[in-house]
N, C-alpha and C positions, 0 to 999 in steps of 0.2 A: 771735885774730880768726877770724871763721868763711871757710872759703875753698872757696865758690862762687863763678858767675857770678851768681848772683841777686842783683845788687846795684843793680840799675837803677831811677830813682823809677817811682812807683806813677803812674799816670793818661798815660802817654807818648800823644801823638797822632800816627797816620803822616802823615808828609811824602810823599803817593804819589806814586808816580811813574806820570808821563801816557804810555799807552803811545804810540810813536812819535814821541816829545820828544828833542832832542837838548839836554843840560844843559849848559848854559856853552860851549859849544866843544866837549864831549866825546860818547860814543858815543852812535849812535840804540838806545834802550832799549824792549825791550819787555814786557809784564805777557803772561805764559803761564798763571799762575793766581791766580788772588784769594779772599778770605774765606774764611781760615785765621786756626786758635787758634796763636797764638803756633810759626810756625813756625821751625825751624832747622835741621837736619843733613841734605842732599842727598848724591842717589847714582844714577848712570846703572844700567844693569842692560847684559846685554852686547847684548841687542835694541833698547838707544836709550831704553828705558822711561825718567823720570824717577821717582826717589820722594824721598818728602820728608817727615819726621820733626815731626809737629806733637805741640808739650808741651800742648796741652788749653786748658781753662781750669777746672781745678779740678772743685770740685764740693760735697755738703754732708755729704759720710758723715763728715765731723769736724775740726777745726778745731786746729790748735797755733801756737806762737809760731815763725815763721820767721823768718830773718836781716833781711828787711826788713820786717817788723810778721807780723799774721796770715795763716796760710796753710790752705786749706781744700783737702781732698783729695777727689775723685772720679775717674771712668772716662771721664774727655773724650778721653784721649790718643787719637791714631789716627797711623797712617801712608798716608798719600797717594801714587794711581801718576799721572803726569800723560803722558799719549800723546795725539796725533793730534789735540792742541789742546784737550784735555778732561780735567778730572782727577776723580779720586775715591775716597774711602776705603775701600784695600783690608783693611784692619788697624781697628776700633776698641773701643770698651771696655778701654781700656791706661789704665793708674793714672797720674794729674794729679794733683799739686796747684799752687795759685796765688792770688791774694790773690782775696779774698772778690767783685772787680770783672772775676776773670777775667785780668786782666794778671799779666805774670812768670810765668807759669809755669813747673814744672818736672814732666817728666814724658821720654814721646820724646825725646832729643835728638839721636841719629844713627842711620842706618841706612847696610845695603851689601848689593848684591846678589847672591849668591851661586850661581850652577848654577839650583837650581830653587824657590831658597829667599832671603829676605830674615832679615837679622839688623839688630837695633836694642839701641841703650843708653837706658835709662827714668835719669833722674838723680831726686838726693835734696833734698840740700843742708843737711845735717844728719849729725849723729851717727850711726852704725849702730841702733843700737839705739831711736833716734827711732819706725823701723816697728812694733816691740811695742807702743808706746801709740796707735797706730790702729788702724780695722779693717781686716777680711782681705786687702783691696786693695793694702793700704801694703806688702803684702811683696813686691809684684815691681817696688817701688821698686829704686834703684841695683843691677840687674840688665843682664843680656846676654841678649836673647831671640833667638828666631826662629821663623820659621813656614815650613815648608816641606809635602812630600808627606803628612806626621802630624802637621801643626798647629803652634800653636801651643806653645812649650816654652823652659824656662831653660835657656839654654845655663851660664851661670854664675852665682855670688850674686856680685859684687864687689863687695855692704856688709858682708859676715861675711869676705869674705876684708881687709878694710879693719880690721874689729873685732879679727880674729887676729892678722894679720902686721905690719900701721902700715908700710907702706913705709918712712915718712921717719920715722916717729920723733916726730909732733907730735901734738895734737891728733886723735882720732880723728875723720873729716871724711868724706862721703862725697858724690857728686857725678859717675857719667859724663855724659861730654860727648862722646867723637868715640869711632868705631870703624870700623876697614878689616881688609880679607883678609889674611891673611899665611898664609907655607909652613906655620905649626902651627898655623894655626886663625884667630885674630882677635888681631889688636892695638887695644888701648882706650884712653885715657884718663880716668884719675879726678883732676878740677881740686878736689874736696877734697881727697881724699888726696896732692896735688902727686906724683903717680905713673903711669908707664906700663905697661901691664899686657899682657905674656902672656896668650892664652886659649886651652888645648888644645880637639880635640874631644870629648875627653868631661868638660870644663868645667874643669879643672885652670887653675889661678892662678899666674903666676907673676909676682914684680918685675922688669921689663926699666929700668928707671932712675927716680930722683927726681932733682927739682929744687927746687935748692938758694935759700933767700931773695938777695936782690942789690937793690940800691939801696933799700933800708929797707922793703924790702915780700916777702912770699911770692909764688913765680914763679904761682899758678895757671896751671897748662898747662892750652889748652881742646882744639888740635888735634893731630891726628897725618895723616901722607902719606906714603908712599913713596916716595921719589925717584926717579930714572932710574939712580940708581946703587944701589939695591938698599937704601939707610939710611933709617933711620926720621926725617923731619922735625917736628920738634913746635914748636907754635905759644903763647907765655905770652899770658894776659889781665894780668899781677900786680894784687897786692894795692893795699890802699888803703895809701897815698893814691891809686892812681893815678895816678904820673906821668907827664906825657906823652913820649914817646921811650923807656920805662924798657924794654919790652916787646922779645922776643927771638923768633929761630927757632934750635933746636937742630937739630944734626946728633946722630944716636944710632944706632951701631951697639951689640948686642946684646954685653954682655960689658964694653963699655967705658963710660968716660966720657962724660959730654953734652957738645957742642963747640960754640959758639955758631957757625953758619953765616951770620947776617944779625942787624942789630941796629937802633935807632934808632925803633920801632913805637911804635904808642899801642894798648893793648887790645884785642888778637889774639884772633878767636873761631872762625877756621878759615883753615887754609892749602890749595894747592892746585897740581899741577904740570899743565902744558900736553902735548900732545902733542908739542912739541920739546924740553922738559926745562926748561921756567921753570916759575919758582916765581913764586905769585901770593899776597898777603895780603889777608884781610878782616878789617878793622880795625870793631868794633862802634862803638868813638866813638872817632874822629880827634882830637878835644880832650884825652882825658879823660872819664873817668864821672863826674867830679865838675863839670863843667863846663856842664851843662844838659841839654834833651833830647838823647839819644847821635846824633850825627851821623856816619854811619858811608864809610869808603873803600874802595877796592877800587885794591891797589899790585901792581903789577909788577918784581918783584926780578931785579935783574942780576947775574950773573955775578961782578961784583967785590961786591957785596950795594948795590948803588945803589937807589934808587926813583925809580919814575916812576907818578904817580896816574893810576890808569887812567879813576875815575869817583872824585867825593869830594861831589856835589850829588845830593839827593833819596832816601838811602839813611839810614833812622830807625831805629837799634838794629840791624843785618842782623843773620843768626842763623845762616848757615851757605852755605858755595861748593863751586860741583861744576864741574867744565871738558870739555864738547865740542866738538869739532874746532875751530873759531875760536870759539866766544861763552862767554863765561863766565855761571851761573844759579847766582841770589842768593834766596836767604829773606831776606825786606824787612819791617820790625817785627816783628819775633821775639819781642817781648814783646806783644805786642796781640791781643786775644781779636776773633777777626771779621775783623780788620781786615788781619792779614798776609797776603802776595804772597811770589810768586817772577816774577823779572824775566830777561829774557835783554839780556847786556850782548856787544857784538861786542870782539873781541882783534883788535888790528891783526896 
């Protein structure tokens, strides 16, 4: 089975959220940016800036079969800096692809702000070698970029190290989805290759863990975080069927075994720690992906791994969570061309 995230129906409409609306009894919400392509993977900088990882919508330079029907590639992707109440594409012409309407995209999926430079992962969702039968854009597909003082540049290929190495052992798959700073460079996640990934600086690849199938489905890990205690947190989407509850956050020190830290999720597509050391989950759909338009939550993980739903009304497909000081900021239809937001939600 192929193992992306791209598994979401075609035509999703956002459920938007009204800015200064307080949902059900839960927090006053407010929209910071709007009319974005399929946005997802968020990241403070250390001046406050926000950026935020938009997959495009595609485009026509050429056309293949992707996991959920046709999938049409262009240069939509961009990356967005959102300050002082105003946002704007500091990053664009980055390689999209997404169904022929625009929706699902896969291109951008995370970015992190680095010193004087921004780094992002472009996902695939497909076999490595899928990029040879496009043209010349499809090769900085399931890449590690960054743009810093000299531009523009691949920091790493993680679909040829995907082709080389196979982490796990399955199906060649390829697919990042999240990436943060670490002491040797970057840590990634590739949810096709169900693999965490080392990234030196001068682009070296290494396997820092797989994750293993459980409850009759493949883990797809979508996120990664560092904790307050120095370990790597990783977040599973799993496979279909998509169970609900099936979905897991691993603890991962480097060297070792993955250790299930919190358990009981429904389809995790980014985690996130607080300034006091909680752990927050963004669940893309609360139901199940199988279960209608993706109705998505935003949960508060305790100490003993308990939950407590922070926000679980007006959030359609989210796409990725970033945490400052009290408010938690959310990419809102992560699959919708146009039509995605990012929202600021308060943390008691």
């Amino acid at each position: 089975m192929n193992r992306t995230i791209a598994v979401l129906a075609a035509g999703i409409v956002a459920a938007a959220l009204v800015p200064g609306v307080a949902y059900a009894g839960g927090p006053k919400v407010t929209t910071v940016a709007s009319g974005l392509d399929n946005p997802r993977g968020l990241a403070f900088s250390l001046d406050g800036d926000l950026y935020v990882a938009e997959s495009g919508r595609g485009g026509t330079d050429g056309c293949f079969a992707g996991p959920e029907g046709e999938a049409c590639l262009g240069s939509s992707g961009a990356v967005t800096k959102i300050e002082h109440g105003k946002h704007k594409r500091v990053l664009s012409g980055l390689p999209s692809v997404a169904a022929p309407a625009g929706t699902n995209a896969l291109g951008p999926t995370d970015v992190v702000a680095r010193g004087g430079s921004i780094a992002f992962t472009i996902g695939l969702g497909a076999a490595p070698d899928q990029r040879t039968k496009l043209p010349e854009a499809a090769q900085g597909l399931s890449t590690l970029r960054s743009d810093g003082y000299r531009g523009l540049k691949t920091v790493a290929d993680l679909g040829t190290y995907e082709a080389t190495a196979n982490p796990d052992g399955g199906a060649l798959d390829t697919n990042p989805t999240s990436v943060i700073a670490s002491p040797w460079g970057y840590t990634a996640v590739d949810a096709g290759g169900n693999s965490l990934l080392g990234v030196g600086p001068t682009g070296k690849v290494w396997t820092i863990a797989t994750f293993a199938d459980h409850d009759g489905a493949q883990a797809v890990p979508t996120a990664v975080a560092q904790g307050p205690d120095g370990a790597l947190y990783v977040g599973e989407l799993t496979g279909f069927p998509f169970k609900p509850g099936s979905a897991r956050v691993y603890k991962v020190w480097p060297g070792k075994q993955p250790e299930v830290f919190a358990d009981g999720f429904t389809n995790i597509i980014d985690v996130a720690f607080d300034r006091h050391g909680t752990l927050y989950v963004l669940e893309i759909a609360k139901d199940g992906l199988t279960a209608g338009p993706p109705a998505g939550a935003l949960i508060k993980v305790g100490e003993d791994g308990s939950h407590e739903t922070v926000l679980d009304t007006g959030l359609t497909a989210p796409g990725g969570l970033a945490i400052k000081g009290n408010a938690a900021y959310i990419s809102n239809c992560g699959t919708c061309a146009g039509q995605g937001t990012v929202v600021r939600v308060p943390l008691k």
